[in-house]
N, C-alpha and C positions, 0 to 999 in steps of 0.2 A: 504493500500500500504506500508506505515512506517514499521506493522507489519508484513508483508510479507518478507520485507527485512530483519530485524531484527536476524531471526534465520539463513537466506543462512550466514550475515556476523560475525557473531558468531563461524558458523560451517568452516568458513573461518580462522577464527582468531586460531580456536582452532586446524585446519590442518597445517598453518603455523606455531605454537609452537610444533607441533607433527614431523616438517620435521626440526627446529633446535635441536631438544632434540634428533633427533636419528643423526645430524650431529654433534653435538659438542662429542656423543659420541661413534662414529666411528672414526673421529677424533683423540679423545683421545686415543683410543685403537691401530689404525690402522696407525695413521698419515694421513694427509692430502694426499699427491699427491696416495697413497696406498688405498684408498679410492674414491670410484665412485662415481657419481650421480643416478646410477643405485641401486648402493646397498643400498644408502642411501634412497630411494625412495622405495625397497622391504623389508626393516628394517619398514620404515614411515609405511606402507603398503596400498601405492599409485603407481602410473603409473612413470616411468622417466620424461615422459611429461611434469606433473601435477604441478612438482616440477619449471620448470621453468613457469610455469605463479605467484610463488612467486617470485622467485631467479633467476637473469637475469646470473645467472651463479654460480661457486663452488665458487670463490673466494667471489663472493656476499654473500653468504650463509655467508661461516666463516667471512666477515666483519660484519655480522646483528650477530652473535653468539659473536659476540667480543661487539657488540652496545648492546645485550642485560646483558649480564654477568657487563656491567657497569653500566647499571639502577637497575639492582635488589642488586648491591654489595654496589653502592653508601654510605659513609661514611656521613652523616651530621653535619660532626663536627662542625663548626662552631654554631650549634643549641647548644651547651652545654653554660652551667650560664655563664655569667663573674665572678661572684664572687665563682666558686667551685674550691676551689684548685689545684695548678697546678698538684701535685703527682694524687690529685685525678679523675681531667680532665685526665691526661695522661695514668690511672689506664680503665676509661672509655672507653678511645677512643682503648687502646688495646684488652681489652676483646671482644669488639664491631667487632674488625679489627678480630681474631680469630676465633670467629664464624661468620661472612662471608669467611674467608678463609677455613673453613669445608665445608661448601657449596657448594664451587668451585673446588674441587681436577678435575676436568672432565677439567676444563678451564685451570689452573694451567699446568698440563701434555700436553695437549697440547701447552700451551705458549712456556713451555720447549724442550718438543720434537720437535717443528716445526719453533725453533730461527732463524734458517735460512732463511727462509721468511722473517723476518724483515727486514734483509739485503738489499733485495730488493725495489729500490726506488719504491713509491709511497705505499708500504707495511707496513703500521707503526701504525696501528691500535691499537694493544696489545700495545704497549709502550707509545701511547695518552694515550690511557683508564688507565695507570697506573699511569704516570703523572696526570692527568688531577683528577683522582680520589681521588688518593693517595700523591704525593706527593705535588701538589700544593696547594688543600684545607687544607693537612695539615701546610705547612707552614703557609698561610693565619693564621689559628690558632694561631701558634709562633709568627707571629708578633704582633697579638693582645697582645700576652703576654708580649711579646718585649715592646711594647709602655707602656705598665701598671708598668712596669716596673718590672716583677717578672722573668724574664730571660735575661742575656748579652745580647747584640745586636749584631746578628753573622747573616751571609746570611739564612733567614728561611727558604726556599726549601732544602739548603744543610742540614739544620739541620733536616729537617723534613725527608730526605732521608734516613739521619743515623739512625734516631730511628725507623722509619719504613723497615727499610733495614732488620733490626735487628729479628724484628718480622717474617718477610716474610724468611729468611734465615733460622731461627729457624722451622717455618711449612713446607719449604719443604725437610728438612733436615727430621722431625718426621713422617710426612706423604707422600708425597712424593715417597722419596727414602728410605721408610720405615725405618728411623733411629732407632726408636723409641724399634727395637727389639732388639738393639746395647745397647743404653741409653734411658731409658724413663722418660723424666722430665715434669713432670706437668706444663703445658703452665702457670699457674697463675705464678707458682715459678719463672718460666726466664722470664714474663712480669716484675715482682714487681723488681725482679737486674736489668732488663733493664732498669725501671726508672731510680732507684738509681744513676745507673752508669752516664748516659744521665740528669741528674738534677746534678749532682756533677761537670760537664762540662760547665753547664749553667747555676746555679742558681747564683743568685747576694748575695744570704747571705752567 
């Protein structure tokens, strides 16, 4: 009986990833309200139906596209040493943050294109997940380093906005909105001045 089941919810699990991957990038390409449940169901290539015995609706969908783009992007910063230097924690935790943000250009375009939404109360999905992901584990971070004393003691969320602001501005600036064919500066080059700059502001020596 176990085994029986096994493969229906497998095949289940694996049509459910099949109907966010073709909504996050329709989405991306088309914009949300420009985008059907129709189409995204003959992109899937599933029934209209079908889709809503996942997705109790569109807007469900892009909230489960925003809920998964946070678990697979997730940052664990606070797993790095206490005793690895901060340039070299901060060296870490950006290269880390860079290659998740390649990842996600599908997610990113759409956050951008579809801002407007957020406006919308009870809409606020994409800006938890950015907070929630981004800037407040990183803070958490700073203030560790705060407490050890290897950084001023300044509000750590704001600090960790600025340094991550920094990054994120810089990828969608390259990628994005294709800057990169304007200027192309190797993401390590303006990681390693973004410390610099962001430890010259903070550090205690």
């Amino acid at each position: 009986m176990i085994t029986a089941k096994r493969p229906r919810q497998e095949k289940a699990a694996m049509r459910r990833e099949e109907i966010l991957s073709a909504g996050l990038r329709l989405f991306s390409e088309r914009g949300y309200h420009a985008t059907s449940i129709r189409t995204i169901a003959r992109t899937a290539g599933i029934t209209e139906g079908l889709i809503y015995h996942y997705f109790e609706s569109k807007e469900d969908l892009l909230k489960e596209i925003a809920e998964r783009s946070n678990r697979e992007n997730k940052i664990e910063i606070l797993e790095i040493p206490d005793g690895l230097p901060i340039y070299d924690a901060l060296k870490l935790i950006g290269y880390s943050f860079f290659e998740r943000l390649s990842r996600s250009k599908e997610i990113f375009r759409l956050m951008i294109g579809e801002s407007h939404l957020f406006e919308k109360e009870g809409k606020i999905f994409f800006p938890k997940m950015i907070y929630e992901n981004g800037m407040k584990n990183m803070g958490k971070f700073l203030k560790k380093r705060m407490d050890a004393g290897e950084l001023k003691r300044r509000d750590p969320v704001l600090a960790a906005r600025q340094f991550m602001g920094s990054l994120v501005s810089f990828f969608i600036f390259q990628e994005i909105l294709s800057g990169k064919r304007v200027v192309n500066v190797e993401p390590g080059k303006f990681l390693n001045l973004s410390i610099k700059i962001f430890l010259e502001g903070m550090s205690k020596a």
